[in-house]
MARBA-3410 file (N, C-alpha, C, O; in Angstrom, 1 decimal):
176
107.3,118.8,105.6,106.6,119.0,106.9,105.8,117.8,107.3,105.2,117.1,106.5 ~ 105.8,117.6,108.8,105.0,116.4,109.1,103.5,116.7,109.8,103.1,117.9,109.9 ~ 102.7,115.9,110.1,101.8,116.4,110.8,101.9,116.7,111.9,102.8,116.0,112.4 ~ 101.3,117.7,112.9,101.1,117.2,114.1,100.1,116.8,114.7,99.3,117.8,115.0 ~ 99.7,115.5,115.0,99.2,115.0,115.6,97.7,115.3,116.4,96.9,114.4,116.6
97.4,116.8,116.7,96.8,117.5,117.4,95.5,118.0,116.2,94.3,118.2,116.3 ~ 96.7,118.1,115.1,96.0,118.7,114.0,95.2,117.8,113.2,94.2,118.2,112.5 ~ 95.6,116.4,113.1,95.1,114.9,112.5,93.4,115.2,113.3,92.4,115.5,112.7 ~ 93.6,115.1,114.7,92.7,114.8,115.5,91.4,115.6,115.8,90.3,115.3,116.4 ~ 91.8,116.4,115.2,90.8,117.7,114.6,89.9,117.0,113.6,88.7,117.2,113.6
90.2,116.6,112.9,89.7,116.0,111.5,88.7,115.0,112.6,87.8,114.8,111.8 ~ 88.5,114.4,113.5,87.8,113.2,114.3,86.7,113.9,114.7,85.6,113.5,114.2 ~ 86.7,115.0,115.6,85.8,115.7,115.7,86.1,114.8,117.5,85.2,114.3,118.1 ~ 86.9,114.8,117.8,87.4,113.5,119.3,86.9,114.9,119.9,87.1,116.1,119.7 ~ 86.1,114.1,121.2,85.4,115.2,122.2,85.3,114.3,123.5,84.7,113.2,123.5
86.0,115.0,124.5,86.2,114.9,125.7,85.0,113.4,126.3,83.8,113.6,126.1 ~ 85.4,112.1,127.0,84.8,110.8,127.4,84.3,110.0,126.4,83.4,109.2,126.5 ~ 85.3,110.2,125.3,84.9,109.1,124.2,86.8,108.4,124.4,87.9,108.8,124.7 ~ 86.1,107.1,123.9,87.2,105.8,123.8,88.2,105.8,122.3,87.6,106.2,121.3 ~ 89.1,105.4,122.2,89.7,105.5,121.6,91.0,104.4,121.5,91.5,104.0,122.5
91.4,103.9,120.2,92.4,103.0,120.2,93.9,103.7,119.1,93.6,104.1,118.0 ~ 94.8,103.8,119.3,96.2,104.3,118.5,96.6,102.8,118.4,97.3,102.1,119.2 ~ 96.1,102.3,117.2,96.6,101.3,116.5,98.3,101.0,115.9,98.6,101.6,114.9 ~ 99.3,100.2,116.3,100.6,100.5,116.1,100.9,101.8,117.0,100.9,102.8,116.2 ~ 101.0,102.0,118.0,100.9,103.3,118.9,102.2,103.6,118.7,102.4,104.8,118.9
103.5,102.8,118.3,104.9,103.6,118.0,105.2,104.5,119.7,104.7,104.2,120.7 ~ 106.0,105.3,119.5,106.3,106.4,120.2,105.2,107.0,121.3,105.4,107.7,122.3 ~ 103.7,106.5,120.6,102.4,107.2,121.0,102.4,108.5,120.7,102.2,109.0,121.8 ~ 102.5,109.5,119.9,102.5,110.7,119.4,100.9,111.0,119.4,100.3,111.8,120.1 ~ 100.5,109.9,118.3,98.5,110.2,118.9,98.3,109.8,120.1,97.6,110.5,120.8
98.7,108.5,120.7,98.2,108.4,121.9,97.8,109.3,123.0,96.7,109.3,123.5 ~ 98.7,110.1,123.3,99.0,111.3,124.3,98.0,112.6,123.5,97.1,113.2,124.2 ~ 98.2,113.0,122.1,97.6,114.0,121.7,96.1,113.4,122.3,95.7,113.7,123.4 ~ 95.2,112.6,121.3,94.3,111.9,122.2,93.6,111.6,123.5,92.5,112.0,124.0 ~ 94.5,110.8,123.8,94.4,110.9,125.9,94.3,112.6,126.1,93.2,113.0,126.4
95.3,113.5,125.9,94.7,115.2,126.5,93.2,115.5,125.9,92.4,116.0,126.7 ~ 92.8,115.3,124.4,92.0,115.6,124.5,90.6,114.6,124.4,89.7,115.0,123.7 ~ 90.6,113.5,125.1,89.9,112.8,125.7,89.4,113.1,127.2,88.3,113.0,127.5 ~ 90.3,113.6,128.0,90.2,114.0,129.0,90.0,112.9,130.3,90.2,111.8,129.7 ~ 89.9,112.8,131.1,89.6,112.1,132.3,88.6,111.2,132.0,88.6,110.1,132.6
87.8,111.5,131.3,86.4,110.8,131.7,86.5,110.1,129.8,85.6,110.1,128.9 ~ 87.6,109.7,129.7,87.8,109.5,128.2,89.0,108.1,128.8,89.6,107.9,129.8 ~ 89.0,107.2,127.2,90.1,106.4,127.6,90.7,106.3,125.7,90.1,106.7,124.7 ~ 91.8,105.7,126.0,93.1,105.7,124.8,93.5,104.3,125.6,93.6,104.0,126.8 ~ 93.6,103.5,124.3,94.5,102.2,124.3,95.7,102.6,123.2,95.3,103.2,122.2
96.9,102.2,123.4,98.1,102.2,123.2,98.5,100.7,122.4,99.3,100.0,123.1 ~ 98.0,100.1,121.0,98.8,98.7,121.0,99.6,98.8,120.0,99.8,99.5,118.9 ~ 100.2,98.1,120.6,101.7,97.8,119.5,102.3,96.5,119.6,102.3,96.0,120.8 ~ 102.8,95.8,118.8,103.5,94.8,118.9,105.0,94.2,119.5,105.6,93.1,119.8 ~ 105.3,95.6,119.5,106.6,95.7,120.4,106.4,96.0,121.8,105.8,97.1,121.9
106.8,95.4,122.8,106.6,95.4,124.2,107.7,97.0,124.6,107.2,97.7,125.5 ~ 108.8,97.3,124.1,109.4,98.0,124.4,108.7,99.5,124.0,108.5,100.4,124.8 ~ 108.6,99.4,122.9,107.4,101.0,122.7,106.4,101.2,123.0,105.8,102.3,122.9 ~ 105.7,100.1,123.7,104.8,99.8,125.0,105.1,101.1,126.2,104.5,102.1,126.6 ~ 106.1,100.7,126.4,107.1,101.0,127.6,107.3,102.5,127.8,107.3,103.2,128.8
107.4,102.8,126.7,108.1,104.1,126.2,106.8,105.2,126.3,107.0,106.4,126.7 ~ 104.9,104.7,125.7,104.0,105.0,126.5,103.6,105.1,127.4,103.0,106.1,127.9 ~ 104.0,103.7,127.9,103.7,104.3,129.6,104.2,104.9,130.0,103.6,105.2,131.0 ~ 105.5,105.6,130.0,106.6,106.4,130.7,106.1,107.7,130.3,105.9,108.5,131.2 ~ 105.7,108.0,128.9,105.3,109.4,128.7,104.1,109.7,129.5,103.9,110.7,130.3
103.1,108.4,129.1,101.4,108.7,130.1,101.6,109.4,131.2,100.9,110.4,131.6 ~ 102.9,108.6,132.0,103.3,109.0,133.6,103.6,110.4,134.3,103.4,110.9,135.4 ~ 104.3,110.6,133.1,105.1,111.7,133.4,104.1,112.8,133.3,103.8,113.6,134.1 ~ 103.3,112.6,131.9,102.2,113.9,131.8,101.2,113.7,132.7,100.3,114.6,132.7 ~ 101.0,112.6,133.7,100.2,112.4,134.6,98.9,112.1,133.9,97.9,112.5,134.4
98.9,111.4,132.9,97.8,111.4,131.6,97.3,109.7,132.1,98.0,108.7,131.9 ~ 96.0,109.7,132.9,95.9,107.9,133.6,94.6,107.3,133.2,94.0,106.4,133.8 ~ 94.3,108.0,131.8,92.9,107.3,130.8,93.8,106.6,130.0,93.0,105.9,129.3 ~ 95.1,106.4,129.6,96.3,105.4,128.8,96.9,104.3,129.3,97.6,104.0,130.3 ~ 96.4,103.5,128.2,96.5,101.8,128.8,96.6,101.2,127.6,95.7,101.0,126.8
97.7,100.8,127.6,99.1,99.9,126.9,98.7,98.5,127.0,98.9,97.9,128.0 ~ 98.1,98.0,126.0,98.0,96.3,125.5,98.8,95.8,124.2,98.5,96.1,123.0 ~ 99.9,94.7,124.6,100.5,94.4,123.5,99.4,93.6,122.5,98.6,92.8,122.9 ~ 99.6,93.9,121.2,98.7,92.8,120.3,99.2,93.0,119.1,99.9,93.9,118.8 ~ 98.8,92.1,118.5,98.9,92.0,117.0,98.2,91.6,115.9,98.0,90.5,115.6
97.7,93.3,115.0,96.3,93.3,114.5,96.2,93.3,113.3,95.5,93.9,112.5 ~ 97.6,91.9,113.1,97.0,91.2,111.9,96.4,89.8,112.6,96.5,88.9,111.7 ~ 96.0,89.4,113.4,95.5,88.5,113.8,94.1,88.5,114.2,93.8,89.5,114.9 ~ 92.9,87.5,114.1,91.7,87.7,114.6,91.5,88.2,115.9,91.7,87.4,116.8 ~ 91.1,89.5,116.2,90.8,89.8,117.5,92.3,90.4,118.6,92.5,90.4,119.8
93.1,90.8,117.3,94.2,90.8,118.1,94.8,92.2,119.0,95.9,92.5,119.6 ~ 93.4,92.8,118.7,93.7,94.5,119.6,93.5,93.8,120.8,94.3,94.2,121.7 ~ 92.6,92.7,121.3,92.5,92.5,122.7,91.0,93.2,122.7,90.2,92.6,123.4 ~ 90.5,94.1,122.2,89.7,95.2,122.4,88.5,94.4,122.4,88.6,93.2,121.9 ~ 87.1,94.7,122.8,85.6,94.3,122.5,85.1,94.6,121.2,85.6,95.5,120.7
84.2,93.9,120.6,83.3,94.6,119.1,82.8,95.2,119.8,82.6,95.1,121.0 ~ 82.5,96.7,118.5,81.7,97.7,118.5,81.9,98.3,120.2,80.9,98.4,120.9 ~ 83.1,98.8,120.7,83.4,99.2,121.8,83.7,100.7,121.7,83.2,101.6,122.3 ~ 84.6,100.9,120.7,85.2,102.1,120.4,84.9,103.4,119.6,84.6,103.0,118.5 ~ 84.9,104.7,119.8,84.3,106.0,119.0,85.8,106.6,117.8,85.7,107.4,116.9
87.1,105.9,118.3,87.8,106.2,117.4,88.8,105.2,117.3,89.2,104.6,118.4 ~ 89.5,104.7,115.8,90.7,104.3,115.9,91.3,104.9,115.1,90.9,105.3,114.0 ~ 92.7,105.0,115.5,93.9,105.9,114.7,94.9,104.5,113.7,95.3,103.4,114.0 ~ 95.0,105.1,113.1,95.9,103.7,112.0,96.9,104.2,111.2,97.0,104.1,110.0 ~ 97.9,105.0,111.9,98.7,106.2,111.4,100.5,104.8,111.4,101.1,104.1,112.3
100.7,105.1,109.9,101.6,104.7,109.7,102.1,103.1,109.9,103.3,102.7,110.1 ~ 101.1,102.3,110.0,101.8,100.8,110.5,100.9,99.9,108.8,101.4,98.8,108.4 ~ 100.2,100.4,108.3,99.7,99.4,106.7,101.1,99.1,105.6,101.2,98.0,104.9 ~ 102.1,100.3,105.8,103.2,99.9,104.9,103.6,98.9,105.0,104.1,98.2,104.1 ~ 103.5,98.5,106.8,104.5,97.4,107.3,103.6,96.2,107.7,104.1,95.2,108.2
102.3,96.4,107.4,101.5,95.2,107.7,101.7,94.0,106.6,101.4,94.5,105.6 ~ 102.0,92.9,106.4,101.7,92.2,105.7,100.4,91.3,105.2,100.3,90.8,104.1 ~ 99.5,91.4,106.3,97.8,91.4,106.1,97.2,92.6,106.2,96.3,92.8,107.0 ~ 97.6,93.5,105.5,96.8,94.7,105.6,95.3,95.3,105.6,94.9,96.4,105.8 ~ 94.3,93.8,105.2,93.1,93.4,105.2,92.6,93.4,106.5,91.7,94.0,107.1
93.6,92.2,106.9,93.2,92.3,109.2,93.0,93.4,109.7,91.9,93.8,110.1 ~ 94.3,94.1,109.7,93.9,95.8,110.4,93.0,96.3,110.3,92.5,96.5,111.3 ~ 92.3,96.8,108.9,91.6,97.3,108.6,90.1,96.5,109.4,89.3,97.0,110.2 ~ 90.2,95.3,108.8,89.0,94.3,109.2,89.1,94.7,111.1,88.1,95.0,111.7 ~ 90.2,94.7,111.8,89.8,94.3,113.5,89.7,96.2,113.4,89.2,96.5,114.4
90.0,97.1,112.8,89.8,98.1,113.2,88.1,98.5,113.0,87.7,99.2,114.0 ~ 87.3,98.1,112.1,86.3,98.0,111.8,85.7,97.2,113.2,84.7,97.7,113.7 ~ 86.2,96.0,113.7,85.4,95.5,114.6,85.1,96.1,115.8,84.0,96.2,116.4 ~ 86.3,96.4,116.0,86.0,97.6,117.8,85.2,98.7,117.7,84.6,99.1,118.7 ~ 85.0,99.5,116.2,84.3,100.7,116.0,82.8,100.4,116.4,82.3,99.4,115.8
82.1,101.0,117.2,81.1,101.4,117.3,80.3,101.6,116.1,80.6,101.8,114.9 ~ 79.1,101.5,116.5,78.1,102.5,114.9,78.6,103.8,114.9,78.9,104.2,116.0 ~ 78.7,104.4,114.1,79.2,105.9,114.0,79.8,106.0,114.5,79.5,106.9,115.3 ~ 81.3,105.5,114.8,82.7,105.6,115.0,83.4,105.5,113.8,83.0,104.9,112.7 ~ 84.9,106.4,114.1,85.5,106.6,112.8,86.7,105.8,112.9,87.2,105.5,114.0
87.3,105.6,111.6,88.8,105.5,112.0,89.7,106.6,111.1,89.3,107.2,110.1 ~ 91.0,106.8,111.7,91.8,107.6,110.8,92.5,106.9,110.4,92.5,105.8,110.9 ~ 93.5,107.1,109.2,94.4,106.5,108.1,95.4,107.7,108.0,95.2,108.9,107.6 ~ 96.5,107.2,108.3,97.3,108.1,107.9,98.5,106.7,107.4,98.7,105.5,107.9 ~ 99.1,107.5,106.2,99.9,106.5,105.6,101.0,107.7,104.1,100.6,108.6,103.4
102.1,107.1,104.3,103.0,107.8,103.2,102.6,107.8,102.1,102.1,106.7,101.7 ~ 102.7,108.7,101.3,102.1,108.9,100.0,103.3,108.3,99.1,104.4,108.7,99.2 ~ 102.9,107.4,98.2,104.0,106.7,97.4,104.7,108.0,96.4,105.5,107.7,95.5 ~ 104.5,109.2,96.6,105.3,110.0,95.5,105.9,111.1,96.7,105.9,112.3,96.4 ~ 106.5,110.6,98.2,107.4,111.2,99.4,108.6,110.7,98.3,108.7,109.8,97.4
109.3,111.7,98.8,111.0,111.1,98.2,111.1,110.0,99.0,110.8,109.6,100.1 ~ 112.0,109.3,97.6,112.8,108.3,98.3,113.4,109.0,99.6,113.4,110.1,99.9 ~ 114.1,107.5,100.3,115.1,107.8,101.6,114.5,108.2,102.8,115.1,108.2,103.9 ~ 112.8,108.6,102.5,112.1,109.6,103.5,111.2,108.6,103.3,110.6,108.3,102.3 ~ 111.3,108.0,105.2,109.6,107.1,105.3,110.4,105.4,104.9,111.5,104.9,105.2
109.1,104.8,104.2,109.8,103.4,104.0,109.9,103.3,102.2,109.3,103.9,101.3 ~ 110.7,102.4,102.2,110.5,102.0,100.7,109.4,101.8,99.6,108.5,101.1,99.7 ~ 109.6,102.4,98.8,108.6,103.4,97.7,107.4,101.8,97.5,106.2,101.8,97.7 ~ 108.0,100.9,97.2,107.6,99.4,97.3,106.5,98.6,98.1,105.5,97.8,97.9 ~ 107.1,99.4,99.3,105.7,99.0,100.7,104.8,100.2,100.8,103.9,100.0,101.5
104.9,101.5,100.1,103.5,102.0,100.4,102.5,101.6,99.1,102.7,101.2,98.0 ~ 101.2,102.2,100.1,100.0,102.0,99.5,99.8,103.5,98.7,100.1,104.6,99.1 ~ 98.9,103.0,97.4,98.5,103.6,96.8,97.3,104.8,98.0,97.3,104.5,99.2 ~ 96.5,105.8,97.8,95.5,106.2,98.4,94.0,105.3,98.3,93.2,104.8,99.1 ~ 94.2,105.3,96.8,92.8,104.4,96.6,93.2,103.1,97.1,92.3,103.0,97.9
94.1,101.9,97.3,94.3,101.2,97.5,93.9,100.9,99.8,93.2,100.0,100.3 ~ 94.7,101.8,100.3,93.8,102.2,101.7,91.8,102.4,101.7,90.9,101.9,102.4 ~ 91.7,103.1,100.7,90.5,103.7,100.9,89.8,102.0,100.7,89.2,101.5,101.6 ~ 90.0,101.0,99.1,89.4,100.2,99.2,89.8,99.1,100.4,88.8,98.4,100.8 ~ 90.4,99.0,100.8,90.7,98.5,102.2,90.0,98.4,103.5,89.9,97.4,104.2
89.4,100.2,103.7,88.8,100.3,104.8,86.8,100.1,104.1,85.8,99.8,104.8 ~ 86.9,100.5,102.8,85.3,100.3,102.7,84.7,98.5,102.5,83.5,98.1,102.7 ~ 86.0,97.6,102.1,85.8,96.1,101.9,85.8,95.5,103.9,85.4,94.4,104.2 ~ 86.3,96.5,104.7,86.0,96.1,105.9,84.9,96.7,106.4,84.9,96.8,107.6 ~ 83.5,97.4,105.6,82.7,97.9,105.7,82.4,99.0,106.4,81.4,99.1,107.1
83.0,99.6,106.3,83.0,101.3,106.5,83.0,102.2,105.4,83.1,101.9,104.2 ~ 82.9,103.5,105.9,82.0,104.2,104.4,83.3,105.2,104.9,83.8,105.5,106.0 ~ 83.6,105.6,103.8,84.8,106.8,103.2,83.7,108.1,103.7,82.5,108.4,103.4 ~ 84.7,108.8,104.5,83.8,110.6,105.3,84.4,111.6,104.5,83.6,112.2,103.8 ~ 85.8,111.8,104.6,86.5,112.2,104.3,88.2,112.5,103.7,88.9,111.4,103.9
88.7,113.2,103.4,90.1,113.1,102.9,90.7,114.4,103.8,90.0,115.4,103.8 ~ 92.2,114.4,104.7,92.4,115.7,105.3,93.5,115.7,105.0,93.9,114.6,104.6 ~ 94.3,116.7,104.9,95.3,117.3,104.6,96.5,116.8,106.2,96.7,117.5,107.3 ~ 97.0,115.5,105.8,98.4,115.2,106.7,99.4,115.5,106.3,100.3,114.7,106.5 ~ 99.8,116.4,105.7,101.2,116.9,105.6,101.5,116.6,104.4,100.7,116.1,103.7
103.0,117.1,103.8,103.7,117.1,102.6,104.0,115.5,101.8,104.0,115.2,100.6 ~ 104.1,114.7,102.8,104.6,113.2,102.8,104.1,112.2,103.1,104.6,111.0,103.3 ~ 102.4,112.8,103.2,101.4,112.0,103.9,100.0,112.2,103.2,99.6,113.3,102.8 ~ 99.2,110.8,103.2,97.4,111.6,103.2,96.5,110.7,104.4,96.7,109.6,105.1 ~ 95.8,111.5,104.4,94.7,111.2,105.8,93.6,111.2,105.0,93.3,111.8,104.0
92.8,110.4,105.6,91.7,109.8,105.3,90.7,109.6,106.7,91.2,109.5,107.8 ~ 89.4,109.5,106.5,88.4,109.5,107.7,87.4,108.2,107.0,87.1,108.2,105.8 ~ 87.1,107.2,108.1,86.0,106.2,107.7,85.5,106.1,108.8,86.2,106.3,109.9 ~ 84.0,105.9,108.8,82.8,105.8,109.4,82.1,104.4,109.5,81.6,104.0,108.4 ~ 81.9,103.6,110.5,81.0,102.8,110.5,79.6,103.3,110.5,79.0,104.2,111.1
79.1,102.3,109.6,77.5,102.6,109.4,76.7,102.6,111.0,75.5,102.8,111.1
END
């Protein structure tokens, strides 16, 4: 079983005019869960590195009539590469793109930069003991502890651990 999305975002404690970034936004599955329950007076950034899954958020935004979602291409292994302000943001989501990062330090580091004081980020990432064939190669995932020291060397403090599914763990960090 996988997560859904709605259910991750529970664990944030995300309450209606707070900001928000879906880091590797993919399909936007958090983006949209997010954006609804951000609400109007709330905003969601969408980045991803691929212009075409860009695309594929805006089309969903549209359709749900969802117009606090706004799609910036970037690339956050790079300094400053969300595009985003320091200390701007109350949440970032980081669901599933560390397997495939090759600076997996950056992310973590620019996800840390946009957070606010007491903003969180989420982690969601495959648990290296998913079956093979399921997810990506047993090779590219991270250990748990291996994320966790990740997000506390980009100075944030470990909140909690949540329950993401069969093939997954979730994790919560807090900027001081």
């Amino acid at each position: 079983m996988f997560i859904e999305p709605n259910v991750a975002i529970d664990s944030l404690d995300a309450l209606p005019g707070m900001t928000a970034a879906d880091f590797g936004a993919g399909a936007g599955f958090y983006t949209m869960a997010l954006a609804r329950r951000l609400g109007d007076s709330g905003k969601v950034y969408a980045i991803d590195i691929r212009q075409e899954t860009l695309e594929v958020v805006r089309s969903k935004a549209k359709a749900e009539q969802l117009s606090n979602v706004e799609t910036l291409w970037g690339d956050l292994e790079k300094p400053g590469g969300s595009h985003l302000e320091s200390n701007s943001l109350d949440i970032v989501v980081v669901s599933n793109i560390l397997f495939q990062a090759t600076d997996k330090t950056a992310v973590a580091g620019e996800a840390a930069r946009v957070l606010r004081s007491g903003g969180r980020v989420m982690v969601v990432e495959w648990l290296a003991s998913a079956p093979a064939g399921l997810g990506p190669p047993r090779e590219h995932r991270l250990q748990k502890s291996e994320a966790e020291a990740l997000f506390r060397q980009s100075g944030l403090n470990f909140e909690k651990e949540f329950d993401a599914g069969e093939h997954h763990f979730g994790l919560i960090f807090r900027k001081p």
